[in-house]
N, C-alpha and C positions, 0 to 999 in steps of 0.2 A: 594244392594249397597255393594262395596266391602270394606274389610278391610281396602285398603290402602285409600280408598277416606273417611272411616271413622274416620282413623289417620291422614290426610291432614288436615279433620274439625276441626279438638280437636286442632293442630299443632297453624290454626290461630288462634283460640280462646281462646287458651292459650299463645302465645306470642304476637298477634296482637291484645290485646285487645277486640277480637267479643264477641258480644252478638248475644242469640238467642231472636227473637221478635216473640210477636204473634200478630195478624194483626189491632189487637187494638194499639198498640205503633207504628206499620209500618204507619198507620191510619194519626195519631199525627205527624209524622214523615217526611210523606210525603206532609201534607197540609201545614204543618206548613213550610213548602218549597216553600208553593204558590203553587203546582202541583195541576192542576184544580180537577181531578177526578185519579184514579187508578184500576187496577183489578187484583187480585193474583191466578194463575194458579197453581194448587198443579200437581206438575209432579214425582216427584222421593221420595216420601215417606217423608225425613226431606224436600227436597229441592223441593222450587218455582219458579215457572217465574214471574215476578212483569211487568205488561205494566202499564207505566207511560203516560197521560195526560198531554200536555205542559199547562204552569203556565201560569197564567192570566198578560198579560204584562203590561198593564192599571190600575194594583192595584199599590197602596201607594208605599209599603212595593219592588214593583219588581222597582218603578218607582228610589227610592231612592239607589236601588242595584246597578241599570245600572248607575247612577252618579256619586257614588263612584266608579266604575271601569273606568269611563273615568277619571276621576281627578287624 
């Protein structure tokens, strides 16, 4: 990884707010979004690929989402 794409990280996560997660909060993070299942691809040493699971659309929680955004 180079310098500059190590000072870009620090850049966000210093003015945007980021956090770094480890895959137990990504975990939380991500059900708790209703995303059925997930798998995290470790590729470049800090940095992963996340493949996302579409959400259960028939639960409670997604049924009450999609309502308030048609209202």
């Amino acid at each position: 990884m180079t310098k500059l794409k190590l000072l870009q990280d620090k850049g966000v996560m210093t003015f945007l707010y980021g956090k770094l997660r480890d895959e137990k909060e990504w975990k939380k993070l991500l059900l708790d979004a209703d995303f059925k299942d997930y798998r995290i691809f470790p590729s470049f040493g800090f940095r992963s690929l996340i493949k996302l699971y579409k959400p259960d659309m028939s639960s409670n929680k997604m049924k009450s989402y999609i309502k308030g955004v048609k209202d």
